[in-house]
C-alpha positions in Angstrom: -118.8 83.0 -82.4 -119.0 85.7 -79.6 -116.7 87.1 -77.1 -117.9 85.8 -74.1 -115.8 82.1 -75.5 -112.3 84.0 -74.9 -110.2 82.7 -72.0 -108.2 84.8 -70.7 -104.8 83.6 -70.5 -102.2 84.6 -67.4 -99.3 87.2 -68.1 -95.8 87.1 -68.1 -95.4 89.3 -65.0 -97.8 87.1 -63.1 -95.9 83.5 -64.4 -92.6 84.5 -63.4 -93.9 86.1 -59.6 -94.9 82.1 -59.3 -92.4 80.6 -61.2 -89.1 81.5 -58.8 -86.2 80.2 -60.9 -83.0 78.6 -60.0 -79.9 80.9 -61.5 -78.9 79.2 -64.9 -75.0 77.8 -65.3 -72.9 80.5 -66.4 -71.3 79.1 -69.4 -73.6 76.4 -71.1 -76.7 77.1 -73.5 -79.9 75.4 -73.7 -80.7 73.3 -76.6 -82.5 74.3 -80.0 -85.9 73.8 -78.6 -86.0 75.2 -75.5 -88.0 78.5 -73.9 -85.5 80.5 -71.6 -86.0 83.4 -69.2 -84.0 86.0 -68.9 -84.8 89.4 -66.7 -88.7 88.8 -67.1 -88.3 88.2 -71.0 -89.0 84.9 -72.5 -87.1 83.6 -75.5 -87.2 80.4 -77.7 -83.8 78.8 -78.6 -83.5 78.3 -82.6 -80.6 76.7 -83.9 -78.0 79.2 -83.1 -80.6 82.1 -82.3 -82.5 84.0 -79.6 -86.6 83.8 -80.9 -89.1 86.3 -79.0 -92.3 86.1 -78.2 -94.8 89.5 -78.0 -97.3 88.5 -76.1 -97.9 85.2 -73.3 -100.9 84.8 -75.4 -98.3 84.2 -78.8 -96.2 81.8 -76.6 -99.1 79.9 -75.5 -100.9 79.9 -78.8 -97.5 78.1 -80.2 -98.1 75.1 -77.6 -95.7 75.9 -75.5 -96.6 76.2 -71.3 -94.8 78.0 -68.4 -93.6 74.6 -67.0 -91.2 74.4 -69.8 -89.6 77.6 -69.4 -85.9 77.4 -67.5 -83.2 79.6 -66.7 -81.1 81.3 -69.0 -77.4 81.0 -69.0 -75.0 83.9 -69.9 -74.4 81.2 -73.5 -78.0 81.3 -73.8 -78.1 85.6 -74.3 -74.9 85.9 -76.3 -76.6 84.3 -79.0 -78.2 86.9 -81.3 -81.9 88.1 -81.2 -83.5 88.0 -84.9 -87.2 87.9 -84.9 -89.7 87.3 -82.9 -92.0 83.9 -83.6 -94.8 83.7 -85.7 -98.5 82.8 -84.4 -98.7 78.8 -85.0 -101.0 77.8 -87.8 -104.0 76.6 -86.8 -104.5 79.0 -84.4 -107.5 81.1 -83.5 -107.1 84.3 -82.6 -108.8 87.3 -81.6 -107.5 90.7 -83.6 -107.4 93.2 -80.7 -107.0 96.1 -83.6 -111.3 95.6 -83.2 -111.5 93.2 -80.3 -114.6 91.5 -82.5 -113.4 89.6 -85.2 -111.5 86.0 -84.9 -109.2 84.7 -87.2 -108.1 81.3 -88.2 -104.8 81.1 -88.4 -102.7 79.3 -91.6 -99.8 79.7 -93.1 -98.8 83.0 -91.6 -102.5 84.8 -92.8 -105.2 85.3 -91.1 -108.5 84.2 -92.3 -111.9 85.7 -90.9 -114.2 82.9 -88.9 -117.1 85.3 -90.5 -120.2 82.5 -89.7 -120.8 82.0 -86.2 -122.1 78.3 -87.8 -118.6 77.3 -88.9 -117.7 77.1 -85.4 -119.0 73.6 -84.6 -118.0 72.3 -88.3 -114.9 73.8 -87.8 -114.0 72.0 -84.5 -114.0 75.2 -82.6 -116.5 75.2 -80.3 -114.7 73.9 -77.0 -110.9 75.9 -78.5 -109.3 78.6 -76.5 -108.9 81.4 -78.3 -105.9 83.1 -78.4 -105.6 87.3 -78.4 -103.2 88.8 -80.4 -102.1 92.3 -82.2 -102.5 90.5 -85.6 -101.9 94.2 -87.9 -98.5 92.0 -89.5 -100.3 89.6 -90.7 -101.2 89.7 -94.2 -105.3 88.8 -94.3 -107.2 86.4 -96.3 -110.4 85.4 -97.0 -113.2 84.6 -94.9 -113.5 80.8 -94.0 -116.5 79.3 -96.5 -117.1 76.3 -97.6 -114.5 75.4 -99.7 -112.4 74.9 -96.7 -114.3 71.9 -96.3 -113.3 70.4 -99.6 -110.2 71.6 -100.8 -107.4 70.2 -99.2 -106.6 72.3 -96.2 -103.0 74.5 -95.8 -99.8 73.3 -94.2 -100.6 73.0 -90.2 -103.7 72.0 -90.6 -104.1 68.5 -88.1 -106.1 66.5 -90.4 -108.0 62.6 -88.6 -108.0 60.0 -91.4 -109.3 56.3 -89.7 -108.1 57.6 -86.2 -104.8 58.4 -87.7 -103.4 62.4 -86.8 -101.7 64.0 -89.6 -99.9 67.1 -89.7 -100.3 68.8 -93.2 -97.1 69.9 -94.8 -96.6 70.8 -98.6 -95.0 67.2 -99.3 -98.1 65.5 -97.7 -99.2 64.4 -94.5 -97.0 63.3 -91.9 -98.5 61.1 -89.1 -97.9 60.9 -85.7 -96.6 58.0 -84.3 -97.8 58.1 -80.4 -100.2 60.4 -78.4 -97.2 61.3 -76.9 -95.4 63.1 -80.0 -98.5 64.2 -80.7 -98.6 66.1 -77.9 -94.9 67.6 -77.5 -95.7 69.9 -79.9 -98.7 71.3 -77.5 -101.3 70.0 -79.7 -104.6 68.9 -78.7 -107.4 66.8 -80.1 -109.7 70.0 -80.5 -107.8 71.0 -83.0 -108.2 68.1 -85.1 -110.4 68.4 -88.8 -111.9 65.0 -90.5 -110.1 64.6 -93.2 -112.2 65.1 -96.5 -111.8 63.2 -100.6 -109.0 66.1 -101.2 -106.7 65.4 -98.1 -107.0 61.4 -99.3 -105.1 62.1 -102.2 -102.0 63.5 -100.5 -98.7 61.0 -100.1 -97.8 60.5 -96.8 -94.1 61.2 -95.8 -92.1 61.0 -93.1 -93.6 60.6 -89.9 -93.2 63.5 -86.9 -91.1 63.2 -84.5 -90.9 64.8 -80.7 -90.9 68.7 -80.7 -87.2 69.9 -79.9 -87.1 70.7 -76.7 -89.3 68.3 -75.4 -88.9 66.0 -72.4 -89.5 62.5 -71.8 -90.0 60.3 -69.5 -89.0 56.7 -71.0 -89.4 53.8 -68.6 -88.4 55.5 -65.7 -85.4 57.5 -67.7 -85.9 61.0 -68.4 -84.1 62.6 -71.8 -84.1 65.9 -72.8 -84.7 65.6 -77.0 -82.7 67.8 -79.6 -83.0 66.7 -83.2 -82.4 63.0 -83.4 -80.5 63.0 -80.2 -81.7 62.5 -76.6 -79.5 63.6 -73.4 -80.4 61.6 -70.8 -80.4 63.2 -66.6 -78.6 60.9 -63.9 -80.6 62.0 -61.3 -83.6 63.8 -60.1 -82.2 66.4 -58.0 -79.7 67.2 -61.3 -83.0 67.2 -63.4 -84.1 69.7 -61.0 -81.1 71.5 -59.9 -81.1 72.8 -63.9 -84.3 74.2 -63.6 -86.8 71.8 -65.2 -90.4 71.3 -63.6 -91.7 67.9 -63.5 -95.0 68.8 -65.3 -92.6 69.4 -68.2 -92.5 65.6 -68.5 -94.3 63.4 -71.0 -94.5 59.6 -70.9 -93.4 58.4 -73.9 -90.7 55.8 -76.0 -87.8 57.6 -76.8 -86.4 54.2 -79.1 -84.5 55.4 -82.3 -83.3 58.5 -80.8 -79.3 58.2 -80.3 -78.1 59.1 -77.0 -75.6 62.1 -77.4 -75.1 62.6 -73.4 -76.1 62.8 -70.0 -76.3 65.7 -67.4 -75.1 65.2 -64.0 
């Protein structure tokens, strides 16, 4: 695989000169989920925590975009800053310690895509790749052949029938709709055909939407956080709050409870 196949992503500088923000309110915080910004710095609510991102490479390999980002509140920045977030398995990713050699990305270590061959077996072909300072993460071994038969780490997306599965330790857990599929900023390039090992996993629970995400459900837009959905009245308060319309997916959101609206 050779250099000339890395895109090369925007910055944050250059996002938020085109992204002019509305003010965030003072004294409410942004659900688990959501990417604030805040004086030029981007942050990922957790829980009760501020997450960080190092690079805009890092926050776009984790499938999150620009249109998602919204102001932060004074709430949003009292909450304390731990770590920053990890590279998403299942990424690939250029190690700028050598700008040559590109890792696949699993379980927090980085494994070597040594043979330029893999690249069309592995799906890769047609991926962005991300670039990254990748010296924290602990390194692996090279991609071979076995990662065609064993069954592959948790993140992998594994196709079984036309079925997406996400692999987890328990087993594989299937997306319901394109539309979950897609909250958590996956795409169909990333996919692997499953192989005789994967068939032998259970599968459990089935995913749900990303936290964070927004949907657009017959007309309705929600907000989703957990198994809750907060719902906007209007457009101009959808708006007013700093969401972009290309935030919004089409999608159900049945068997989500509503927990609220914003005006």
């Amino acid at each position: 695989m050779k250099s000339k196949k890395i895109t090369i992503l925007f910055t944050f500088t250059l996002v938020i000169a085109l992204f002019p923000f509305q003010i965030g309110a003072a004294g409410e915080r942004h659900m688990s989920g959501e990417v604030i910004l805040n004086s030029g710095t981007v942050y990922l609510i957790s829980g009760n925590e501020r997450l960080g991102f190092r690079s805009a490479d890092e926050f776009l390999a984790d499938g999150y975009t620009f249109d998602m980002v919204v102001p932060a509140t004074d709430a949003d920045m009292a909450l304390p800053y731990t770590r920053d977030v990890s590279i998403r398995d299942g990424s690939l990713v250029l190690d700028l310690a050598d700008n040559q050699t590109i890792y696949l990305i699993y379980a927090g270590i980085a494994r070597p895509v040594a043979i330029p061959a893999f690249a069309g077996t592995l799906g890769t072909e047609q991926r962005i790749v991300y670039q990254a300072d990748l010296s924290l993460y602990a390194r692996g071994a090279e991609i071979s052949f076995d990662f065609f038969y064993a069954a592959r780490p948790k993140g992998s997306l594994i196709d079984n029938s036309g079925t997406v599965y996400l692999a987890k330790d328990s087993g594989l857990a299937p997306f319901p709709s394109e539309a979950i599929f897609r909250s958590h900023g996956y795409n169909f390039d990333m996919v692997l055909q499953v192989n005789p090992a994967e068939m032998k996993r259970p599968v459990v629970e089935a995913m749900r939407y990303r936290d964070g995400s927004i949907i657009d459900d017959a007309g309705t837009v929600y907000l989703i956080a957990g198994v809750e959905k907060w719902g906007f009245k209007t457009w101009e308060g959808y708006l007013s709050r700093g969401y972009s319309p290309k935030a919004i997916l089409q999608g159900t959101t049945q068997g989500y409870i509503l927990a609220g609206t914003y005006e």
